[in-house]
N, C-alpha and C positions, 0 to 999 in steps of 0.2 A: 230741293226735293223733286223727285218726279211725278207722273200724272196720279200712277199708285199710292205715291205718299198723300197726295193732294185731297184725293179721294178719300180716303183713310180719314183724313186729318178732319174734313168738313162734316163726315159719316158722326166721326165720334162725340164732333161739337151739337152737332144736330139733336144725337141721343143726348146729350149733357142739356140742353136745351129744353127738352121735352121729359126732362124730369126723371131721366132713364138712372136705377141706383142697382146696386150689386157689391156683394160681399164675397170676394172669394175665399172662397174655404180650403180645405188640405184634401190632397186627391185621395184619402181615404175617405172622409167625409162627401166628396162629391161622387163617388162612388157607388154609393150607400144609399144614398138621393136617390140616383138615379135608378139603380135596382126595386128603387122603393117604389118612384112614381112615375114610372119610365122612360123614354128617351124621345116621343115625342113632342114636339112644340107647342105652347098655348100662346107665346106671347114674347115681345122682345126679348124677355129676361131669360128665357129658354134658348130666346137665338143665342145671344150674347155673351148670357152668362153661364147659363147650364150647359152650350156648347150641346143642344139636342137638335134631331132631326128636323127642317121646315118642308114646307112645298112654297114656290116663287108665290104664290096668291096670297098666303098667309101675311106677308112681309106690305108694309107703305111704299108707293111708286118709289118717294125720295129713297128710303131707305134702302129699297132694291135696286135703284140707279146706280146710290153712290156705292154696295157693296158689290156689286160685279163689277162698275170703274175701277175699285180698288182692290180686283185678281181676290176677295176673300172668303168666296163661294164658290163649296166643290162638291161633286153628285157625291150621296151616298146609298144611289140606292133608285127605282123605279118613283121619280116623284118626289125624290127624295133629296133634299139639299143642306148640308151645315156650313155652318163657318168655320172659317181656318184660325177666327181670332175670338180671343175674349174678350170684352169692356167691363173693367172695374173700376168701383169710384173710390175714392177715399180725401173724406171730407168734403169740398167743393171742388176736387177734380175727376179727370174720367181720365185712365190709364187702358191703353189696346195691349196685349201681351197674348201671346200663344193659346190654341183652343183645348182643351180638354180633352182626352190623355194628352201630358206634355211628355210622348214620348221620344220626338227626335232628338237629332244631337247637339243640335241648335237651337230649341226651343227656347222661350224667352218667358222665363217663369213667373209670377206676381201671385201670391198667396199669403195668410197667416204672419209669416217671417217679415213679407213687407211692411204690413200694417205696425209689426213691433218695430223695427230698423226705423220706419219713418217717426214712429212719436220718440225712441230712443236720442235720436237723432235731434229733430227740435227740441227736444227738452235740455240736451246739453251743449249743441253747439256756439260758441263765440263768433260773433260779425267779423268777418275778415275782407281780404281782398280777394284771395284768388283761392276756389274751392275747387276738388277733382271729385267726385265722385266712379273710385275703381269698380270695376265690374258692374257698371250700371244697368245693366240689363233694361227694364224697361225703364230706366231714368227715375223712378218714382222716389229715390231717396233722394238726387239732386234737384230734383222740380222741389220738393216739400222744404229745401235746404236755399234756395235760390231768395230770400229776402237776407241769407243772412249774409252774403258774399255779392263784391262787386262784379265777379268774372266766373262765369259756372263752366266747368268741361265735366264732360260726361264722357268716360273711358271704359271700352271694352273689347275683347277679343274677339268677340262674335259679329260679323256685321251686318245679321238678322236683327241682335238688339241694339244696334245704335241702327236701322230705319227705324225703328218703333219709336227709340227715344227721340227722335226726331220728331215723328208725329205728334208725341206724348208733349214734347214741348212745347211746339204749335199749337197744340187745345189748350192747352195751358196759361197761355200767351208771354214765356219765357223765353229770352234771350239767354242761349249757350251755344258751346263751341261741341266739335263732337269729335273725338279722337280715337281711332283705333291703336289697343295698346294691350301690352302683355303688363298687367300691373301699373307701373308709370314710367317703362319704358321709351314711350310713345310719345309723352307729357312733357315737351320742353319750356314751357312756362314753370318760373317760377313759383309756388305753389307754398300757400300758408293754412293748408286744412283741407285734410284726405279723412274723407267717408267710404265705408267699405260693406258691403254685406253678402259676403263670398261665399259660394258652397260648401257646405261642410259634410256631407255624406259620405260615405264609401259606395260608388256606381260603377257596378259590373257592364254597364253598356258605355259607360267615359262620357255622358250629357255635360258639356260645359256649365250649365245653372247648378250641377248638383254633386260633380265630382270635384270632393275637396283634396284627394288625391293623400299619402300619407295612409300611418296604418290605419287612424281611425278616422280620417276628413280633415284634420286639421292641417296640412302641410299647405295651403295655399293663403291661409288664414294669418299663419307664424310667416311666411312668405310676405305678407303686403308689410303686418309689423317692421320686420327686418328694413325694406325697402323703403317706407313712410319716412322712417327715422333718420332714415341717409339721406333723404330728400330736405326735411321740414325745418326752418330757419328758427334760433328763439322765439321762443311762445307757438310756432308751429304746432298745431292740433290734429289728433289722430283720433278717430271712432273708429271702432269695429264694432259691428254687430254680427256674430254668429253663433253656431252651434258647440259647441263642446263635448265631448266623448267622456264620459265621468266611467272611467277603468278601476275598481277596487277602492271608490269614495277619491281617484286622484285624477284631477279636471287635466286633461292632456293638453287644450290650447293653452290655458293659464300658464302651464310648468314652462312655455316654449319660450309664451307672450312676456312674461315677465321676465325669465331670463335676459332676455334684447332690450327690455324696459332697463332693469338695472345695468348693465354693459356699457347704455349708453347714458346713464346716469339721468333716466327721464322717468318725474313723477309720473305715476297714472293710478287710476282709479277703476275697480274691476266690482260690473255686478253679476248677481246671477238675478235672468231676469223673469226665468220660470223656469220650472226645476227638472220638468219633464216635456219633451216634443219629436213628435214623430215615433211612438213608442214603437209601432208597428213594424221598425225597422231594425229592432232589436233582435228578430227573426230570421235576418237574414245577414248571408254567410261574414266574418268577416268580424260582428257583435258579439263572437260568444263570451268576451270577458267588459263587457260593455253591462252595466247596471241601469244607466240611463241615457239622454242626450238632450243638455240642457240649453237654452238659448242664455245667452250670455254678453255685456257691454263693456269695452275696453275703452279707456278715455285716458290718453297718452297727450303730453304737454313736453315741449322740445326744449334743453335748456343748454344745446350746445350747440356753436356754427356748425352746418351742413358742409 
């Protein structure tokens, strides 16, 4: 890592430290907040987490040391200074990921979806040897997944989110490998269990975190599917955790995911995991035969040589 990551990494341990806790919520909801009670600072949790305006005097020496060491303060304003990043916990960890609006194109998302992907995720995975976590964005499904696998890679296309996952790992105190990759292009290691929690929106601006690409999000989703399967050796294990476009009562990833499920003649097990998410999204262009968009778990078991 370099001085920035270093920075970053001891920044975040320190807040973990000091008791520092955050729930990140869905950018409508923090939206909402914010309109509510406004955009200046009272207290870590507004730096941090609410991603609202400080002045340098508000802020602890340490903590003002280590976030200009770590480039993550930028003016906005006479007096006026935010952070570039958010710190969220979840559970007994602290996760740094992108500040509020995540509107670049690189952004590095952690919200709602995470918190379900990660319990999804422990609740079904089998101990293996060698786990990928695709599109790891800020790591938090592989950090949460790392007691159950002897060898963690963290893979993604972005390589804004593999520095974070790096940091994220280091507060953590996880040993993983960090691999930039299109899917498991990248991943030359043998590999007995891929965790996924990919984009599934339709995004008119193309943000890696949220363009799932396809009519309605799903084509990057049916994409790892396809690719997992050609990878994963018997008993090789697949999660996905994503969204699903429910068109006229008929679940779009399902029809895709399960096709490649039976093709390759591999058990899996399909839940719906809440029935409705991100309704707000139903408004815009793209959803007009869209009902709802439900989050959704695929748990795929390999029972043929790769």
């Amino acid at each position: 890592m370099d001085d920035a990551q270093l920075a970053l990494t001891e920044l975040g341990c320190l807040l973990r430290a000091r008791g520092y806790r955050f729930t990140t919520v869905t950018p409508e909801t923090h939206a909402r907040v914010l309109r509510r009670d406004g955009t200046r600072a009272r207290d870590l949790r507004d730096v941090f987490g609410w991603s609202r305006t400080f002045s340098p005097e508000q802020l602890p020496a340490d903590i003002l040391r280590l976030g200009t060491a770590a480039g993550c303060f930028e003016r906005a304003g006479d007096d006026a200074w935010r952070a570039t990043v958010r710190c969220s916990t979840l559970g007994s960890h602290l996760f740094v990921h992108s500040a509020y609006p995540t509107d670049g194109a690189n952004a590095v998302f952690f919200g709602p979806d995470t918190y379900r992907f990660c319990a999804f995720t422990t609740r079904t995975l089998r101990p293996g040897r060698c786990l990928v976590d695709v599109g790891c964005g800020s790591g938090a499904g592989g950090i949460l997944a790392a007691p159950f696998t002897r060898r963690l890679i963290l893979a993604d296309i972005n390589p804004a989110a593999l520095r974070l996952a790096q940091v994220n790992a280091a507060i953590a105190g996880i040993q993983a490998e960090f691999v930039t990759s299109d899917v498991l292009a990248g991943v030359d290691a043998p590999v007995d269990a891929v965790i996924a929690n990919p984009p599934y929106m339709r995004d008119a601006a193309g943000r890696r975190y949220r363009d799932g690409g396809g009519a309605h999000g799903e084509a990057l989703s049916i994409r790892i599917v396809r690719e997992a399967l050609e990878r994963l050796p018997v008993g090789g294990q697949l999660l996905v955790y994503t969204g699903a476009a429910i068109v006229r009562g008929r679940d779009v990833f399902y029809d895709g995911a399960a096709a490649l499920c039976h093709a390759a003649e591999t058990p899996y097990t399909y839940e719906e995991l809440d029935p409705d998410v991100f309704g707000e999204e139903l408004d815009r262009p793209g959803y007009g035969e869209v009902e709802r968009i439900a989050a959704v778990g695929l748990v795929a078991t390999a029972t043929r040589p790769c």
